[in-house]
DSSP file (Angstrom, degrees, kcal/mol; ACC not computed):
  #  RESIDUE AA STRUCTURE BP1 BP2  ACC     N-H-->O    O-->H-N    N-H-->O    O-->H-N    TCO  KAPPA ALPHA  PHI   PSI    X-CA   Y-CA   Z-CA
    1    1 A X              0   0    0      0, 0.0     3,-0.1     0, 0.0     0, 0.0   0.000 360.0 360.0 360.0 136.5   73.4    6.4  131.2
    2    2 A X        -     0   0    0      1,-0.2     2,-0.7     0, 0.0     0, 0.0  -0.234 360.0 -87.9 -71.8 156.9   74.5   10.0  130.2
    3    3 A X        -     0   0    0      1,-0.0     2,-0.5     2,-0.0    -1,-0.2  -0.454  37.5-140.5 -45.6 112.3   72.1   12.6  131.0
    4    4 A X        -     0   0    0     -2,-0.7     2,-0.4    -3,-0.1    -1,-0.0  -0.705   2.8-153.5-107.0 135.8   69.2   13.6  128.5
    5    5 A X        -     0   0    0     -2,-0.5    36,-1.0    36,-0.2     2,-0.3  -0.670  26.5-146.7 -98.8 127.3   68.2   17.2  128.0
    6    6 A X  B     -A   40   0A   0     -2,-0.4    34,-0.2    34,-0.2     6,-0.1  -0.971  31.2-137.2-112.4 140.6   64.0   17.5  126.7
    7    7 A X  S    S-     0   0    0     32,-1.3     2,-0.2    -2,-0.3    -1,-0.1   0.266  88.5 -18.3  52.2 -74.6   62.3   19.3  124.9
    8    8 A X     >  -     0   0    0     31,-0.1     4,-0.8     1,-0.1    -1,-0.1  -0.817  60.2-105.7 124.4 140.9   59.6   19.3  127.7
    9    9 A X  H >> S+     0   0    0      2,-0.2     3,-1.6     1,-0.2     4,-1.4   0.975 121.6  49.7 -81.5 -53.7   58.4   17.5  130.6
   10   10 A X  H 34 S+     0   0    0      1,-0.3    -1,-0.2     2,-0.2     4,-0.1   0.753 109.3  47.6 -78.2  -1.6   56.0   16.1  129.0
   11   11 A X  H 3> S+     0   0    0      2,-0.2     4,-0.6     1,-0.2    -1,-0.3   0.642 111.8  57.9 -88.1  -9.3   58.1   14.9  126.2
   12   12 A X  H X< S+     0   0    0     -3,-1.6     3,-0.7    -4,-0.8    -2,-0.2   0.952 106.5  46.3 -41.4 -65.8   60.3   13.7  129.0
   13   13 A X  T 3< S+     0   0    0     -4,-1.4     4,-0.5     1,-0.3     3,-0.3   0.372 109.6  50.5 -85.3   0.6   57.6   11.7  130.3
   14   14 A X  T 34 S+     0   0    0     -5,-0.2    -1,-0.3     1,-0.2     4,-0.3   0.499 114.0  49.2-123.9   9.8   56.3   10.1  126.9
   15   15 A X  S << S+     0   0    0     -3,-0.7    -1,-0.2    -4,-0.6    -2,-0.2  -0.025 102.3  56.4 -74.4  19.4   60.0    9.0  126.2
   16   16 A X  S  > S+     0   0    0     -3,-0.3     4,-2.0     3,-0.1    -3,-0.2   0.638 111.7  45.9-116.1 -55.9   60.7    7.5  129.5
   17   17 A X  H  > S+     0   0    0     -4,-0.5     4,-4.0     2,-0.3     5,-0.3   0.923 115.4  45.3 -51.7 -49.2   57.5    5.1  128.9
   18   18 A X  H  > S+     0   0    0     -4,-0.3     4,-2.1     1,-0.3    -1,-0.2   0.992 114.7  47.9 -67.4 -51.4   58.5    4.2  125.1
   19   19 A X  H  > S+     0   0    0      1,-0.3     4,-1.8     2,-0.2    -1,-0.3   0.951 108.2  56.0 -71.7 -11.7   62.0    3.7  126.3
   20   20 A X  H  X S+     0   0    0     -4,-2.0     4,-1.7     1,-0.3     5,-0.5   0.995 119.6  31.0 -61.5 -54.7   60.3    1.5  129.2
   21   21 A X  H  <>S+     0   0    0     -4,-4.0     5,-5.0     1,-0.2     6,-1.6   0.823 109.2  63.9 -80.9  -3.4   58.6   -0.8  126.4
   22   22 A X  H ><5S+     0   0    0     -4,-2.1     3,-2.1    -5,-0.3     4,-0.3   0.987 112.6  47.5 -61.3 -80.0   61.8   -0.2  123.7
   23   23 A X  H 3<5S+     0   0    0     -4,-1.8    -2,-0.2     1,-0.3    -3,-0.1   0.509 111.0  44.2 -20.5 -45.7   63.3   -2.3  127.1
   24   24 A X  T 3<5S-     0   0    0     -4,-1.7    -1,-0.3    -5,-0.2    -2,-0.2   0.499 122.5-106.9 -98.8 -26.5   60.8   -4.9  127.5
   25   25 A X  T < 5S+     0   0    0     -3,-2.1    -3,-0.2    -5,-0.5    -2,-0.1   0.839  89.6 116.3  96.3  30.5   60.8   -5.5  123.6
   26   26 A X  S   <S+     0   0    0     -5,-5.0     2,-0.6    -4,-0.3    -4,-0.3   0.813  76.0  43.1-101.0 -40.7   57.5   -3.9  123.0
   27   27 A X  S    S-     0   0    0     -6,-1.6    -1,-0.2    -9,-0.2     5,-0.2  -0.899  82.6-146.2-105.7 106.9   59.1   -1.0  120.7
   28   28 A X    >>  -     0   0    0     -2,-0.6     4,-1.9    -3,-0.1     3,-0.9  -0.161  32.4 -92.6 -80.7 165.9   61.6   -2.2  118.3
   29   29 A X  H 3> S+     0   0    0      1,-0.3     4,-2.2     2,-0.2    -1,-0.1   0.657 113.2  66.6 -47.6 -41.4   64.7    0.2  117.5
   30   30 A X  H 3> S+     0   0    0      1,-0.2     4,-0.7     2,-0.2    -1,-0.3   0.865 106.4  38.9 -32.2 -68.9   63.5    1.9  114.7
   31   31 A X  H X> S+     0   0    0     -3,-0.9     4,-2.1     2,-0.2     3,-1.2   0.875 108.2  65.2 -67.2 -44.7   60.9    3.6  116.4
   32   32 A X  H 3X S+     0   0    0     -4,-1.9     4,-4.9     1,-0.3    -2,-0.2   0.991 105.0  45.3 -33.3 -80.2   63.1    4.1  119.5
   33   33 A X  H 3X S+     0   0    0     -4,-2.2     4,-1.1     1,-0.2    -1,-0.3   0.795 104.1  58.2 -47.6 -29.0   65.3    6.3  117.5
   34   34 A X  H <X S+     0   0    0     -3,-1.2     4,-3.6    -4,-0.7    -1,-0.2   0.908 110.4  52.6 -65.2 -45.9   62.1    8.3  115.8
   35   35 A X  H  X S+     0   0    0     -4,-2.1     4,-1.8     2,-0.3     5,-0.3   0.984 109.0  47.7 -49.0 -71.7   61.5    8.9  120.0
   36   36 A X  H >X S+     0   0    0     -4,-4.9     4,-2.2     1,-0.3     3,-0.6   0.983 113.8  44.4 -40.4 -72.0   65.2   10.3  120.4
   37   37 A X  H 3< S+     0   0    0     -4,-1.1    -2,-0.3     1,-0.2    -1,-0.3   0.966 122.4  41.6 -43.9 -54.9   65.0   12.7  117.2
   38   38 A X  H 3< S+     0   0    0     -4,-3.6    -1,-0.2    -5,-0.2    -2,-0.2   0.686 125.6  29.8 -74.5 -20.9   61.5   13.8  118.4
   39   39 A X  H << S+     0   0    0     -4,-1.8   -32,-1.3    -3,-0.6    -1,-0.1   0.721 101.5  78.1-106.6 -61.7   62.0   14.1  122.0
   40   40 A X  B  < S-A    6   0A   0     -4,-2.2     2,-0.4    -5,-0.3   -34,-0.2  -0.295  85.5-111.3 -77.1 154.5   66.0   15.2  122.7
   41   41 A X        -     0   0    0    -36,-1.0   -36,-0.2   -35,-0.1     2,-0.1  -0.865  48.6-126.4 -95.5 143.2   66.9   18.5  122.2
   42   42 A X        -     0   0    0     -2,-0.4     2,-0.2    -5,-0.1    -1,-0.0  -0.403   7.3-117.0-102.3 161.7   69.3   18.4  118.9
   43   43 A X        -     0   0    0     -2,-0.1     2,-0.3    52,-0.0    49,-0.1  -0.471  36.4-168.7 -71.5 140.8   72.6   19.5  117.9
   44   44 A X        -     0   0    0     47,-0.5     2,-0.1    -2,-0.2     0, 0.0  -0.899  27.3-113.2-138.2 125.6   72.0   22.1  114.9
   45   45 A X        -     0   0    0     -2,-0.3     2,-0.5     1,-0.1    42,-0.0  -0.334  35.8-147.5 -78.3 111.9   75.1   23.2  112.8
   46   46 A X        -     0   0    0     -2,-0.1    40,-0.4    40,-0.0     2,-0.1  -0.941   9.5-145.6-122.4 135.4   75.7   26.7  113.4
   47   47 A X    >>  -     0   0    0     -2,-0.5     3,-7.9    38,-0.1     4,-1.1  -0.274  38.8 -98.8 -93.0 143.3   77.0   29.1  111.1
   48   48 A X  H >> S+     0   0    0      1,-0.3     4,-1.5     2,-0.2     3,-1.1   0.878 122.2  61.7 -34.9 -63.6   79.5   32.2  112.8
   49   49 A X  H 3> S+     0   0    0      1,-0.2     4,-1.0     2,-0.2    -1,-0.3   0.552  98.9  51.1 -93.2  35.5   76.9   34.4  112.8
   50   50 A X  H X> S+     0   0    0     -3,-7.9     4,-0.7     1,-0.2     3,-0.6   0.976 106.7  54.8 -55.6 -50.3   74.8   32.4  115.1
   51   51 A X  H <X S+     0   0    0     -4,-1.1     4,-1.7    -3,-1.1    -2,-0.2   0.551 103.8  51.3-100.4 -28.8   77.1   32.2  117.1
   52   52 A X  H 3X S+     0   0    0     -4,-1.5     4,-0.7     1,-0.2    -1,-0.3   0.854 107.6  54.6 -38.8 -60.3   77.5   35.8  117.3
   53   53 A X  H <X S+     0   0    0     -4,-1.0     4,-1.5    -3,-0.6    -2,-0.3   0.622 106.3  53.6 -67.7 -20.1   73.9   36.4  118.0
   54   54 A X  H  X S+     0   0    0     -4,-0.7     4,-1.9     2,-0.2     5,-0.4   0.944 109.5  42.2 -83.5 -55.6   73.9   34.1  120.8
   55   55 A X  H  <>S+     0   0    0     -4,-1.7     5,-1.6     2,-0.2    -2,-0.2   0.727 117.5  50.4 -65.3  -7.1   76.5   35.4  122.7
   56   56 A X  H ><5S+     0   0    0     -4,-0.7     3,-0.7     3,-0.2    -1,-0.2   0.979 113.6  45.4 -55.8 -60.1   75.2   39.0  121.9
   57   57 A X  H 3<5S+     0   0    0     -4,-1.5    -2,-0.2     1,-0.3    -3,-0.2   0.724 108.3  55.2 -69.0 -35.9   71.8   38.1  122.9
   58   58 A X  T 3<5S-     0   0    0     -4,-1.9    -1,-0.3    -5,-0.1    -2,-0.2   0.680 105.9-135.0 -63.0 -28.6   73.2   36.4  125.9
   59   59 A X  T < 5 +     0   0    0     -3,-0.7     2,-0.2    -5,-0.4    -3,-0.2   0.985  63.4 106.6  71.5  48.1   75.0   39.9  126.8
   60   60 A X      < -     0   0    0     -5,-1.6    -1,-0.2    -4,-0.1     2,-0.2  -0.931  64.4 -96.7-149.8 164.0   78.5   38.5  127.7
   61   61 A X     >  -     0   0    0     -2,-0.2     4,-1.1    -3,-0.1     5,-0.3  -0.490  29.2-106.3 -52.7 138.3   81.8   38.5  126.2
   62   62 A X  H  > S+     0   0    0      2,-0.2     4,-3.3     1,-0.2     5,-0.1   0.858 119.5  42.3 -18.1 -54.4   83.6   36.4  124.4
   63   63 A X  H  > S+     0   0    0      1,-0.2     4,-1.3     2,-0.2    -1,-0.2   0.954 119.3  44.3 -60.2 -46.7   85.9   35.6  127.3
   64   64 A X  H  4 S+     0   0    0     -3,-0.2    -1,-0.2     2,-0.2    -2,-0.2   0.561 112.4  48.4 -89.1  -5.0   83.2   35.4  129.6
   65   65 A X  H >X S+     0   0    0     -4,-1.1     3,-5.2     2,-0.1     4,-0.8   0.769 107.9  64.2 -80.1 -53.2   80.7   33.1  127.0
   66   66 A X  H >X>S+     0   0    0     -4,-3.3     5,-2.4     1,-0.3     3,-1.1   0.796 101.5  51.4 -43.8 -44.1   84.3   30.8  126.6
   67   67 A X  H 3<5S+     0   0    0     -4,-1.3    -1,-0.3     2,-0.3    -3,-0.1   0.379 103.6  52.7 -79.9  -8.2   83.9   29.9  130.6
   68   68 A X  H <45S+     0   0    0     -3,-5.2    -1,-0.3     1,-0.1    -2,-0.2   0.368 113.8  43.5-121.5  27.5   80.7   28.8  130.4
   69   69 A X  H <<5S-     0   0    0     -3,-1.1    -2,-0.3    -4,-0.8    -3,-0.2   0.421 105.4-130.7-109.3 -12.9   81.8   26.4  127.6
   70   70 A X  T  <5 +     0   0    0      1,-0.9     2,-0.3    -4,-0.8    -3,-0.2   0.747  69.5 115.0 138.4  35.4   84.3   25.8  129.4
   71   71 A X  S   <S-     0   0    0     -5,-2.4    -1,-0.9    19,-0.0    -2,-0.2  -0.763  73.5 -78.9-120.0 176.8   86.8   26.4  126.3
   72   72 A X        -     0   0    0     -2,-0.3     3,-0.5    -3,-0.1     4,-0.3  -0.470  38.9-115.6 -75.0 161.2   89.5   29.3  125.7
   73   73 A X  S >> S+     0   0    0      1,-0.3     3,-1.6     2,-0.2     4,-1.4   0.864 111.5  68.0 -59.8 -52.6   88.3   32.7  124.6
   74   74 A X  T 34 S+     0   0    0      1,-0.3     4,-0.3     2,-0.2    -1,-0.3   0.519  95.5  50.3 -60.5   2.8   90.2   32.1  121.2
   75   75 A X  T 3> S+     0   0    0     -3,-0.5     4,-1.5     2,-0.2    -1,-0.3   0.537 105.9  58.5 -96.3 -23.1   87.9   29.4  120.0
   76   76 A X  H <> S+     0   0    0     -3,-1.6     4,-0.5    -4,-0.3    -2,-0.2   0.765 109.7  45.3 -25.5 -49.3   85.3   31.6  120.7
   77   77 A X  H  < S+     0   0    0     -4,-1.4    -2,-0.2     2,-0.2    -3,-0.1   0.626 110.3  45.2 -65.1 -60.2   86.9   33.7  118.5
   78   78 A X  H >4>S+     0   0    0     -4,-0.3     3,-2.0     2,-0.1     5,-1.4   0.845 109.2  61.5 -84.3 -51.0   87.8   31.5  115.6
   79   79 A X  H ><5S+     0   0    0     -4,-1.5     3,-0.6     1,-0.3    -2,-0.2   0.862 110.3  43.3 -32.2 -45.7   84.0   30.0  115.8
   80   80 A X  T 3<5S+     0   0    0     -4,-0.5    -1,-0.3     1,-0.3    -2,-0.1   0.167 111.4  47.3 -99.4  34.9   82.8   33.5  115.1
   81   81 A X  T < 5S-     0   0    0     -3,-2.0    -1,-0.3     3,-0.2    -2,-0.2  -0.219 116.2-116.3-148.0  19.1   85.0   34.4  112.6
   82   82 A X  T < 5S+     0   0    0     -3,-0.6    -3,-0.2     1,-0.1     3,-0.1   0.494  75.4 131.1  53.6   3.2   84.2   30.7  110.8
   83   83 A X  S   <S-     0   0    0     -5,-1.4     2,-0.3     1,-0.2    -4,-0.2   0.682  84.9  -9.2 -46.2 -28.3   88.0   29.6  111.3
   84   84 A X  S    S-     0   0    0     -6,-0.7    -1,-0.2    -9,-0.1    -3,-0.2  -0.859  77.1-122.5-177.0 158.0   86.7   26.3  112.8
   85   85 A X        -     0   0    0     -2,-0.3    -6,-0.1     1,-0.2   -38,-0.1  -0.292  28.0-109.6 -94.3 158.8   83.1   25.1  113.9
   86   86 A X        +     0   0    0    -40,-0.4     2,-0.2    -7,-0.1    -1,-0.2  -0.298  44.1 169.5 -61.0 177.9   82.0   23.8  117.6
   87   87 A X    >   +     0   0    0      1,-0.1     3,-1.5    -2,-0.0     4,-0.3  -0.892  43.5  18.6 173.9 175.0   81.2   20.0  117.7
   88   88 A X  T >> S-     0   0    0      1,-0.3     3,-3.0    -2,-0.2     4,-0.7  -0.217 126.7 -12.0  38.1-137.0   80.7   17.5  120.7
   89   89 A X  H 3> S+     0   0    0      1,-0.2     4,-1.3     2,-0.2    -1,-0.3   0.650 135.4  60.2 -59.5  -4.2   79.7   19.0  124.0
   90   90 A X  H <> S+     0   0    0     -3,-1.5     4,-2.0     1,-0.2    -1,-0.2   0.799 102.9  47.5 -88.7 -29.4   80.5   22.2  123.0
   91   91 A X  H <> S+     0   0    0     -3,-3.0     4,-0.6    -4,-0.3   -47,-0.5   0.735 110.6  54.4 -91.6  -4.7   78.2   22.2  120.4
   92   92 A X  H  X S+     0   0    0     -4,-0.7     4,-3.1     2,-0.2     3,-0.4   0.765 106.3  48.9 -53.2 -59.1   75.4   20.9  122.6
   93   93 A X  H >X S+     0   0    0     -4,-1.3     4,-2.7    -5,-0.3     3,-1.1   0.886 107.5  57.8 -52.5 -63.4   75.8   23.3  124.9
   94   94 A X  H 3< S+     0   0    0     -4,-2.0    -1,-0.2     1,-0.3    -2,-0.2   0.458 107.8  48.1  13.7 -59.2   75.7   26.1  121.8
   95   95 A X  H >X S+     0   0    0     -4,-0.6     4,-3.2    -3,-0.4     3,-0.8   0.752 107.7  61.0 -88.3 -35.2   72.3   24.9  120.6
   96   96 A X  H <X>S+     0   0    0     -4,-3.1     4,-2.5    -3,-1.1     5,-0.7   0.985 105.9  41.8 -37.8 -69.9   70.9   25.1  124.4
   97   97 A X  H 3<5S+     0   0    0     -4,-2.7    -1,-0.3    -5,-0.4    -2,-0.2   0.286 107.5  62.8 -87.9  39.1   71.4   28.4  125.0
   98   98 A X  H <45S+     0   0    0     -3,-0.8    -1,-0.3    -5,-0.2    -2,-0.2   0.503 121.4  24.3 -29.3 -54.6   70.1   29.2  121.6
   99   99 A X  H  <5S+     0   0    0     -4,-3.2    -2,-0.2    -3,-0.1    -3,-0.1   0.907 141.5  21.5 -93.1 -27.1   66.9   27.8  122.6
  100  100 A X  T  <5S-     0   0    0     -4,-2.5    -3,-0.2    -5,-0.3     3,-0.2   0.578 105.8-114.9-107.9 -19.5   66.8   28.0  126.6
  101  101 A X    > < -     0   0    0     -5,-0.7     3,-1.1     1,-0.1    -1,-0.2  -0.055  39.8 -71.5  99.6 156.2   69.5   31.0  127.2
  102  102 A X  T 3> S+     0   0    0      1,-0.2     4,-1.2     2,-0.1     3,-0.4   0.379 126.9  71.1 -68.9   7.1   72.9   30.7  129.0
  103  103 A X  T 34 S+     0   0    0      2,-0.2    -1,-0.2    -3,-0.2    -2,-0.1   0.416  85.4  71.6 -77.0   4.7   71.0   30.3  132.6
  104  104 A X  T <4 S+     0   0    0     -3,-1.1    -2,-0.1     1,-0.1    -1,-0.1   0.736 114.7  20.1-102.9  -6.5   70.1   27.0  131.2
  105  105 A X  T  4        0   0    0     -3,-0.4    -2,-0.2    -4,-0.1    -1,-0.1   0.639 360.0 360.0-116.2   5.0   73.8   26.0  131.7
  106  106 A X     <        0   0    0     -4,-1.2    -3,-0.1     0, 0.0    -2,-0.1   0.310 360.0 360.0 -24.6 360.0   75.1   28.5  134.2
């Protein structure tokens, strides 16, 4: 099972007990999924100059934000200048340190 990034410990801890009875066939799927959305920290579609303001606010370079997304500087680049969006881990990562900072993947 992939890693899951919370929210909270305690929203940790009251999604590891629904998924327990989601398992057992106490919480049907539906609800499961309400859990996920409420729980997991989510992907949020960010416009260039988010993405600007988080690596400002983060106080690093382009080149040196690109290595700890683990991309080239030039997609860095093209992201903030709206030429093409993140998406998959990259855009995970993106919405972390929005909300937690870039020590929360360093």
């Amino acid at each position: 099972m992939a890693k899951r990034k919370y929210r909270s410990d305690a929203l940790r801890s009251v999604h590891k007990t629904v998924d327990g009875l989601h398992r057992v066939g106490l919480v049907d799927k539906k609800t499961m999924h309400r859990f996920d959305d409420s729980c997991l920290t989510m992907v949020e579609e960010l416009r260039p100059k988010d993405i600007v303001a988080i690596r400002k606010r983060a106080g690093v370079s382009q080149g040196v934000f690109a290595r700890h997304l683990n991309v080239a500087p030039t997609l860095v680049s093209q992201w903030e200048r709206g030429e093409r969006h993140p998406s998959g881990a990259a855009a995970k990562l993106l919405s972390l340190i929005k909300h937690k900072g870039l020590d929360a993947i360093a």
